[in-house]
VMD Tcl script that draws the C-alpha trace (Angstrom):
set ca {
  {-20.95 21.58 -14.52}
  {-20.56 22.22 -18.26}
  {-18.26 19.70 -20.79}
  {-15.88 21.72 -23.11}
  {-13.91 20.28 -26.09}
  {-9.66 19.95 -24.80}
  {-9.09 21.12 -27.93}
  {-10.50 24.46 -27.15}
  {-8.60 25.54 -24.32}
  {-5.88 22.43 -24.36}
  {-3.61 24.60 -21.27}
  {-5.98 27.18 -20.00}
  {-8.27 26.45 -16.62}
  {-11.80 27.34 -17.67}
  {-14.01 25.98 -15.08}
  {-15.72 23.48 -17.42}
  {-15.26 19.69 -17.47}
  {-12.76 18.92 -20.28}
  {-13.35 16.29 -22.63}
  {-10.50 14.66 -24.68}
  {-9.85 13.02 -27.89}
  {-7.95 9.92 -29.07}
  {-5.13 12.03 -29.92}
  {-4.80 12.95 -26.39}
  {-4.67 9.17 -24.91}
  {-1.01 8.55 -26.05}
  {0.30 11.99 -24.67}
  {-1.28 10.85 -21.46}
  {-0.18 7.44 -21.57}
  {3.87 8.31 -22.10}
  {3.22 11.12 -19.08}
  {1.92 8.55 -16.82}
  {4.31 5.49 -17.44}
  {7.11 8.32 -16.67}
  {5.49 8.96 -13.37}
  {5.38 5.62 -12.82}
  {9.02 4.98 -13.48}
  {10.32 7.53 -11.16}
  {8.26 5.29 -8.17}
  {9.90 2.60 -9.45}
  {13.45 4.12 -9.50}
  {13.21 5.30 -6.43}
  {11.72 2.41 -4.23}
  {15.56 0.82 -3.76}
  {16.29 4.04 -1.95}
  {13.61 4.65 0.47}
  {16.12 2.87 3.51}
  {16.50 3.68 6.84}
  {19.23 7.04 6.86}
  {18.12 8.13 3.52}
  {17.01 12.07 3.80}
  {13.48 13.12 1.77}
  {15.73 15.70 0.85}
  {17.50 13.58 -1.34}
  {14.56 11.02 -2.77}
  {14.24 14.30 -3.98}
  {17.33 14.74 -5.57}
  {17.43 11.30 -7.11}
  {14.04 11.77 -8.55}
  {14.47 15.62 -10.06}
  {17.21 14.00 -11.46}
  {15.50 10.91 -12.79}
  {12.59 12.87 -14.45}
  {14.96 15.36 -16.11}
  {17.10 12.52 -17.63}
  {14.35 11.26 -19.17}
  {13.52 14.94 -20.81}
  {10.59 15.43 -18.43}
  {9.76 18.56 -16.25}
  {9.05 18.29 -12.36}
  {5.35 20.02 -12.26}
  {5.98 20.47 -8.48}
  {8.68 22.86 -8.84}
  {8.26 26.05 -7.79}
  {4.10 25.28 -8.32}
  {2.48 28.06 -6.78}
  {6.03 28.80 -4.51}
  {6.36 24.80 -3.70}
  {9.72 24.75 -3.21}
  {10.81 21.20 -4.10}
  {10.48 18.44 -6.78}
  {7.93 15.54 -5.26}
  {5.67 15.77 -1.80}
  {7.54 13.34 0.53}
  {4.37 12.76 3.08}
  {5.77 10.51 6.23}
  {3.94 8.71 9.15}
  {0.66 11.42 10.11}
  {1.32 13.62 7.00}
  {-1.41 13.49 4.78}
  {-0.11 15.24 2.13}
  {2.22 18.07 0.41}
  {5.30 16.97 2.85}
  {8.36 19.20 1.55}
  {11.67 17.17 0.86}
  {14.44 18.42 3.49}
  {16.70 17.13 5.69}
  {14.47 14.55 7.60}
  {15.88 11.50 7.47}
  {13.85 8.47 7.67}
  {13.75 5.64 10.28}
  {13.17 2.03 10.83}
  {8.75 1.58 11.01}
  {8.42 4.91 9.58}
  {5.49 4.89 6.07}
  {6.01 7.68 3.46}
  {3.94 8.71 0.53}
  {5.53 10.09 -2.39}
  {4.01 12.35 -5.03}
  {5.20 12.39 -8.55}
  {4.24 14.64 -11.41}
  {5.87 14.96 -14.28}
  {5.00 17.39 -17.36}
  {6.21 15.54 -20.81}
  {5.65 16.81 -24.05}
  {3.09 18.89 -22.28}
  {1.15 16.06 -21.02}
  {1.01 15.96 -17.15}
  {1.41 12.35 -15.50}
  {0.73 12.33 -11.77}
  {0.97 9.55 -9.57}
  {1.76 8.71 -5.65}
  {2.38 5.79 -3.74}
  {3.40 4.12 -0.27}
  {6.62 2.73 0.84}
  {8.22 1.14 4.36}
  {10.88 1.78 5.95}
  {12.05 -1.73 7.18}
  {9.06 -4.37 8.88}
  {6.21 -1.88 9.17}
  {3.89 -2.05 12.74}
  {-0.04 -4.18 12.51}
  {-1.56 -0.73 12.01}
  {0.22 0.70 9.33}
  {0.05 -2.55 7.14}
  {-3.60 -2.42 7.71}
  {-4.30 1.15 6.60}
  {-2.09 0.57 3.69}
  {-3.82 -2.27 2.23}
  {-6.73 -0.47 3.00}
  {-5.99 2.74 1.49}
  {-4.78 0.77 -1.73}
  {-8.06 -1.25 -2.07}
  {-10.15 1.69 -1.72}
  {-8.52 3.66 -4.40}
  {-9.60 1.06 -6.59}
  {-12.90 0.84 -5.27}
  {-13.31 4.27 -6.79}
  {-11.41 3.66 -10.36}
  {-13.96 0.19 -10.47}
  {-16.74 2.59 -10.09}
  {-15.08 4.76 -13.65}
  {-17.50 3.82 -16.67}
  {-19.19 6.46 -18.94}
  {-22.91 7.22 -17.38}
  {-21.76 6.73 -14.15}
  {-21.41 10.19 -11.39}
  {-18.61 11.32 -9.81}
  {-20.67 10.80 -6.11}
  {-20.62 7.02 -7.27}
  {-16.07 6.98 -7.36}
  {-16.50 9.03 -3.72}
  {-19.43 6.68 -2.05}
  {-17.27 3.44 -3.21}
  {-14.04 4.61 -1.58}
  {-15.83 5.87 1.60}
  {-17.92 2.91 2.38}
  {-15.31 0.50 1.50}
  {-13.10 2.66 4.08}
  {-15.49 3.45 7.38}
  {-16.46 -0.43 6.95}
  {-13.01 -0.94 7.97}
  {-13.39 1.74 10.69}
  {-10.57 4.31 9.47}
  {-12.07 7.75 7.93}
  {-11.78 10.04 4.42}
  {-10.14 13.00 4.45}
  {-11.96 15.76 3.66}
  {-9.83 18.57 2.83}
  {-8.48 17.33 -0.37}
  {-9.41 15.92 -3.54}
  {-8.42 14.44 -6.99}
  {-8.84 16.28 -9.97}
  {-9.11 17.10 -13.17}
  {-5.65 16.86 -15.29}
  {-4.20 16.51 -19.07}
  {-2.42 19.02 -19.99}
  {-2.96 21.45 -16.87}
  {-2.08 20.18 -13.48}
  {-5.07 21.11 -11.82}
  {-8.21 21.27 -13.58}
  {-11.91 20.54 -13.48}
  {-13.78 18.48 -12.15}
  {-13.00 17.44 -8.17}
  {-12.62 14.45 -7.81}
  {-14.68 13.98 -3.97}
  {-13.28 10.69 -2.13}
  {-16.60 10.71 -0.10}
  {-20.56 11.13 -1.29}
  {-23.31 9.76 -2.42}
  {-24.18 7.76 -5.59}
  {-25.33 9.37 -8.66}
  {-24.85 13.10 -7.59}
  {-22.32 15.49 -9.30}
  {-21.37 15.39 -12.63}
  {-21.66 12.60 -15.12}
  {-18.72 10.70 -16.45}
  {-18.19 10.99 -20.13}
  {-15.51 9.13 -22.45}
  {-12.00 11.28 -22.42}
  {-12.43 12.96 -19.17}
  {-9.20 12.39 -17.40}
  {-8.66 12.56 -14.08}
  {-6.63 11.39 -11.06}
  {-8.18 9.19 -8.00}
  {-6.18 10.00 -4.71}
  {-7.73 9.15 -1.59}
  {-5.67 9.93 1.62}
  {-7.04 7.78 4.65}
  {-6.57 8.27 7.86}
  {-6.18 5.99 11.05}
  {-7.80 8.09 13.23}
  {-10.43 11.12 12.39}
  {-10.36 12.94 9.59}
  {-9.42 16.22 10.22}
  {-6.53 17.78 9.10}
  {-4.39 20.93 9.88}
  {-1.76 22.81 7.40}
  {1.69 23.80 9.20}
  {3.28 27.21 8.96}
  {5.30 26.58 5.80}
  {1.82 27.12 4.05}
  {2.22 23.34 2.38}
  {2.45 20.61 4.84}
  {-0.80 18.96 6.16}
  {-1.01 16.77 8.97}
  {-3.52 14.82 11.15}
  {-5.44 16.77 13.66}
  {-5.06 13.81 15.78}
  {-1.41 12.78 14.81}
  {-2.72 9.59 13.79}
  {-1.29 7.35 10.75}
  {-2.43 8.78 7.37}
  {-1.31 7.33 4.00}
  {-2.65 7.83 0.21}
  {-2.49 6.09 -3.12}
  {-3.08 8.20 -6.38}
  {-3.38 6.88 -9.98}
  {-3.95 9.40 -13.32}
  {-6.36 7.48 -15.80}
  {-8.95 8.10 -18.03}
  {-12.87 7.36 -18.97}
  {-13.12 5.16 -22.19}
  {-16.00 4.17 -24.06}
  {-16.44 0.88 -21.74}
  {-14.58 1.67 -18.51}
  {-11.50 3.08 -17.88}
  {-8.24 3.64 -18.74}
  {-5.33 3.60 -16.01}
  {-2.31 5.87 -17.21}
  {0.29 5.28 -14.25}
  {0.41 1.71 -13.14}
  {3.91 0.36 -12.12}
  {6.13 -0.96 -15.42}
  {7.58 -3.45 -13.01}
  {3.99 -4.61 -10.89}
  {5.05 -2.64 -7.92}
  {1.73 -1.62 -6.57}
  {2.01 -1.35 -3.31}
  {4.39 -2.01 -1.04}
  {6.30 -4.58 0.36}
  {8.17 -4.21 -3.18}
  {10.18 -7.04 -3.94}
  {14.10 -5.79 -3.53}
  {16.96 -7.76 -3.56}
  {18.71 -4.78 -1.43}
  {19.38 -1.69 -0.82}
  {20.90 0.50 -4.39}
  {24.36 0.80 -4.80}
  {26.53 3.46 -6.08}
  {26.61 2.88 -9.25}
  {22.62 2.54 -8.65}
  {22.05 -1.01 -8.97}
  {20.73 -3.16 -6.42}
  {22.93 -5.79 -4.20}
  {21.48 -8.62 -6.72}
  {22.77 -6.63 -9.47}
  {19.64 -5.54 -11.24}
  {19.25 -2.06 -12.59}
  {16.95 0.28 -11.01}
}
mol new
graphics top color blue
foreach p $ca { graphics top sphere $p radius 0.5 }
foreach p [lrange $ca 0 end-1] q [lrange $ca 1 end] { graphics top cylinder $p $q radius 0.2 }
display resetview
């Protein structure tokens, strides 16, 4: 895999590993803290009743407010503004009229495009007192996502961030998904280099300050294997087991990494900490703005 300068192709796919500049870290940093915030605005909402179709209304709303763009939208003919992933979707759920019920899980996938600068991020939420299980492969799922980011640090290979998150995950007897991967990002959505969340340490290309990147594992309950439904976006479990994924954007400095889209108000993972459910005027029952 070759290493090109950003600045030489800053929006154009070219099949080599782009490498960014210091100039680049605060575009990337206002993109991801966006993301962020539109996980944070919507937690309050994810309730029992509440339709995907319209988390997906809040947030297209949300992002455009706050003079973002929606990179989902009409991305390669995706017809919606987030991925709204529930229960044995693994990933690339479409928002519709699904409404969501008490135990359910749901992923949901934000990217936003500001200034240019794209800021992708996903996490999980509950629907009411989730089951043993689904707890489990959440905290799971959470943990090994930052198994791989820990692994980040220049001189280090990608197979290192994919051999960290698999390990950590089949030693707690629930399996990678194959079929999809991070990637490459900055100010294209999807660029060089996969990001693997399975391998072998020190294979595939080495890590090099201002490579940016996102870290997404999906993890499933039961085997890996995954299927795509006929609207072309949708995957699912083979199985129909529990699947669930956490996904951060961040960045290789010169002694680590950098992580782009971590919660403004410490909401990681889930439980959040809500006071209630949002009202109409988009508050929540103890009054705070959200």
């Amino acid at each position: 895999m070759n290493y090109v300068n950003a600045l030489e192709a800053p929006e154009v796919r070219t099949g080599a590993i782009k490498v960014h500049g210091p100039e680049a870290f605060e575009g990337m940093r206002a993109a991801g803290r966006l993301a962020a915030q539109v996980l944070d605005y919507i937690a309050p909402f994810v309730v029992e009743g509440v339709s995907t179709g319209h988390l997906d209304t809040l947030c297209h709303d949300f992002i455009r407010d706050n003079g973002a763009v929606p990179a989902p939208l009409n991305y390669r003919g995706f017809p919606k503004s987030i991925c709204t992933s529930v229960n044995h979707v693994i990933c690339h759920g479409i928002p519709g009229e699904k409404t969501l019920k008490k135990g359910d899980t749901l992923n949901i996938d934000v990217t936003v495009i500001l200034d240019g600068w794209y800021g992708d991020t996903s996490r999980m939420f509950f629907v009411g007192e989730p089951k043993i299980l689904a707890r489990r492969l959440c905290d799971v799922t959470f943990q090994a996502m930052w198994r791989g980011i820990e692994a980040v640090r220049p001189g280090a290979f990608l197979g290192d961030i994919g051999h960290a998150i698999q390990i950590f995950v089949e030693a707690n007897r629930f399996s990678v998904v194959r079929d999809f991967c991070g990637h490459g990002i900055g100010r294209v959505f999807h660029d060089e280099p996969s990001v693997m969340h399975f391998g072998l340490p020190g294979r595939g290309p080495e890590l090099k300050p201002g490579m940016f990147f996102t870290i997404e594992p999906m993890v499933n309950a039961g085997k890996p294997h995954s299927k795509i439904l006929s609207d072309g976006w949708t995957a699912v479990t083979r199985d129909k087991s529990l699947s669930m994924q956490f996904e951060h954007t961040l960045a290789v400095t010169e002694d680590g990494y950098e992580v782009f889209t971590r919660s403004p108000k410490g909401w990681d993972h889930p439980p959040y900490p809500l006071d209630g459910t949002p009202d109409a005027a988009g508050r929540d029952t103890a009054g705070a703005p959200v």
